[in-house]
C-alpha positions in Angstrom: -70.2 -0.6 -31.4 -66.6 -0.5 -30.7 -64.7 -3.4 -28.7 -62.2 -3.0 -26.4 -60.6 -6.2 -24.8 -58.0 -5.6 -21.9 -56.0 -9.5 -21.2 -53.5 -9.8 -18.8 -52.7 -10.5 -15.5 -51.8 -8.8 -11.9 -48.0 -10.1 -11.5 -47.3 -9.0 -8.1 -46.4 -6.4 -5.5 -43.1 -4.9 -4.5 -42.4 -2.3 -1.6 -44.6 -2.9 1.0 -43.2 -3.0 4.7 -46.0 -5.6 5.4 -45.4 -9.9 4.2 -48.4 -12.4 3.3 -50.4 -9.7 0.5 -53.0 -10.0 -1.7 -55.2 -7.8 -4.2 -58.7 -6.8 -4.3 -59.1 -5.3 -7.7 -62.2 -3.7 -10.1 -62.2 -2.2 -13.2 -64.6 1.2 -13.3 -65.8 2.8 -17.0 -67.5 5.6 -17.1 -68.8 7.8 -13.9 -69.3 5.6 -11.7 -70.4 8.2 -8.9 -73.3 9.3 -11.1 -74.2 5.6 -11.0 -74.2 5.4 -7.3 -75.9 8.9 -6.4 -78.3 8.9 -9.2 -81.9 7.5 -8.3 -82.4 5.1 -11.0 -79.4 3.0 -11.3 -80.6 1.1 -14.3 -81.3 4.1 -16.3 -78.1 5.3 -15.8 -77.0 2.2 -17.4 -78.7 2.4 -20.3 -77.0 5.7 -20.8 -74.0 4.0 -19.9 -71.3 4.3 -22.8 -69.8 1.2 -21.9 -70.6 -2.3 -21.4 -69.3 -5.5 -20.4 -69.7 -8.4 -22.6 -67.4 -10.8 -20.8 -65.5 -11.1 -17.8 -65.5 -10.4 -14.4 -65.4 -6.6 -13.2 -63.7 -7.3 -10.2 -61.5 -10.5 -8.1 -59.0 -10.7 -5.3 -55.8 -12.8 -5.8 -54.6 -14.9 -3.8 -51.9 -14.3 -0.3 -48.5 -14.5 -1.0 -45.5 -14.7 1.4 -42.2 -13.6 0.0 -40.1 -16.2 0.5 -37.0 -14.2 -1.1 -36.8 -11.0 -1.6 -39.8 -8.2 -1.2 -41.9 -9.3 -4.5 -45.3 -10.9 -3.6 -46.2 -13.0 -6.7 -49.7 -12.9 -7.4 -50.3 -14.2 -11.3 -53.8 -13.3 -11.3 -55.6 -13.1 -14.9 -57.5 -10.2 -16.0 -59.6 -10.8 -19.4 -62.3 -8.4 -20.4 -64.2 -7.4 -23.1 -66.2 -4.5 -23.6 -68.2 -2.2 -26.6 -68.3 1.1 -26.1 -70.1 3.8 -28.0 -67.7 6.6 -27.3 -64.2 7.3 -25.5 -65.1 8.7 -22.8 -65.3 6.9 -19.4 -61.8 5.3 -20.6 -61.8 1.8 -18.3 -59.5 2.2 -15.2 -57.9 -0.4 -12.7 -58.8 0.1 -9.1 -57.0 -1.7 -6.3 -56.0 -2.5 -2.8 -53.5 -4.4 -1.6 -54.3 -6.1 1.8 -52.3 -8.0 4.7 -53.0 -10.4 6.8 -51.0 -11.4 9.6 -50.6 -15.0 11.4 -53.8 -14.7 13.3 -55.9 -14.2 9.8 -56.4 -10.5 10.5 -56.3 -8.0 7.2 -55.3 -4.7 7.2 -54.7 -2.3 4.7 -51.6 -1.7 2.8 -52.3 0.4 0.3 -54.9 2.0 -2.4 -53.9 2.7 -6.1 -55.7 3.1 -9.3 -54.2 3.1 -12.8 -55.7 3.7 -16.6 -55.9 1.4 -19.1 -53.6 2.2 -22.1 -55.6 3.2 -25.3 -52.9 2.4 -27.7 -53.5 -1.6 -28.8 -50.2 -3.9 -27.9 -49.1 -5.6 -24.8 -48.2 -2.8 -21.7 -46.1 -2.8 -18.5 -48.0 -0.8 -15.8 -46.2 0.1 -12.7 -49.3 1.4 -10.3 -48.4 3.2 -6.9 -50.3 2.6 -4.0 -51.1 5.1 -1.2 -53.3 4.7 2.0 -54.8 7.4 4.6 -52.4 8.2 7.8 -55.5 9.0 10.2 -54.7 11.0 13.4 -51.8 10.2 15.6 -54.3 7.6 17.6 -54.9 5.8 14.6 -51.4 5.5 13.5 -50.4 4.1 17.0 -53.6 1.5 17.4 -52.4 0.5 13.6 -48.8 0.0 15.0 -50.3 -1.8 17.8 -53.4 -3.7 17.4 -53.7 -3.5 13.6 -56.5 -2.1 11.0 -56.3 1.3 10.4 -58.1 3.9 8.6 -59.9 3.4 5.2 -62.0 5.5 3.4 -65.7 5.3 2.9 -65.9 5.8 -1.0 -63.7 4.0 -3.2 -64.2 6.3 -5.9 -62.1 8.8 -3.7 -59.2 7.1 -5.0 -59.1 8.4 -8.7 -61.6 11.6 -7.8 -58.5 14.6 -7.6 -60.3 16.9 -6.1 -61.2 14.7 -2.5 -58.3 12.7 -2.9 -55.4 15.9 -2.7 -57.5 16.9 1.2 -56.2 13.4 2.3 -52.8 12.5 4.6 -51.1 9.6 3.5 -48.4 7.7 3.6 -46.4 6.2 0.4 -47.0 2.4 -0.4 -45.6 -0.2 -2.3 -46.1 -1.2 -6.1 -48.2 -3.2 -8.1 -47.0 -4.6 -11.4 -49.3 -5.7 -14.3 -48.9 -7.3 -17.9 -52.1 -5.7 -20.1 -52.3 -6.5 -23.0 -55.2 -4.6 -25.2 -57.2 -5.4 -28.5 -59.6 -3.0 -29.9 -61.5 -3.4 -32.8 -63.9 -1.3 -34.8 -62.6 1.9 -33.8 -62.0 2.8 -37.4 -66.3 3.0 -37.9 -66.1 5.7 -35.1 -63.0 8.0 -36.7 -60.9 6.9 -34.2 -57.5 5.8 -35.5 -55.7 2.4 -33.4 
């Protein structure tokens, strides 16, 4: 089988009206709705094309507080490694960045989702984030009392089709440092 190994780390956040974020990040392969709607879950992933040999498929970094400047530093290591019998299902970053305000409440800041490169070498990714307005109530309870809305299915957030129906509003930025290693793509006719 082919391996794909994605190292690097989550450097921060930029552009967000909200102080004190942090991360909650996953990395998806494959169709990961067929996964969840199908009735056997582990015969879908048998059938799976990719598979996790190390690492951990999702985290959540730490809260920072910008002391200077609007760049919340985060640091936060990604290191993966995968086989895969085919390309398809290419691995993709999924994230949200959170706030929390002094009384330890978290609301959301923004969604954002981002594919890993397929060319091997070390990669600056800029990812936008985005999150749902919600009706005119929800914006003002948001303004006032906090929360907001979120959506029920993450995989809304890099599915086109339910993802273009949605009213949002822009978020900040999250920065990353990948860096990617495959190896035995040459067996497969796949040139690196």
């Amino acid at each position: 089988m082919a391996e794909v190994h994605v190292i690097g780390q989550i450097i921060g956040a930029t552009g967000f009206s909200e102080s004190s974020l942090f991360c909650k990040w996953g990395i998806h392969t494959g169709r990961e709705s067929e996964k969840r709607s199908s009735p056997s879950a582990a015969q879908t992933e048998k059938r799976a094309a990719w598979k996790l040999l190390s690492g951990v498929r999702e985290g959540q970094t730490q809260v920072d507080t910008p002391q200077t400047g609007d760049m919340a530093y985060w640091s936060h290591p990604i290191d993966l490694h995968f086989a895969t019998k085919g390309l398809q299902g290419w691995p993709r970053l999924h994230l949200q960045v959170w706030s929390q305000d002094s009384f330890g409440r978290c609301q959301l800041a923004g969604y954002g989702f981002c594919h890993v490169p397929s060319s091997p070498g070390t990669h600056q990714l800029d990812c936008p984030t985005w999150r749902p307005l919600g009706s005119w109530r929800e914006q003002l309870a948001r303004a006032f009392v906090g929360g907001g809305p979120q959506l029920l299915h993450a995989d809304t957030i890099y599915s086109g089709a339910d993802r273009y129906r949605l009213h949002t509003a822009a978020g900040g930025t999250v920065h990353l440092d990948v860096g990617l290693l495959l190896r035995h793509f040459d067996r497969y006719g796949v040139e690196c």
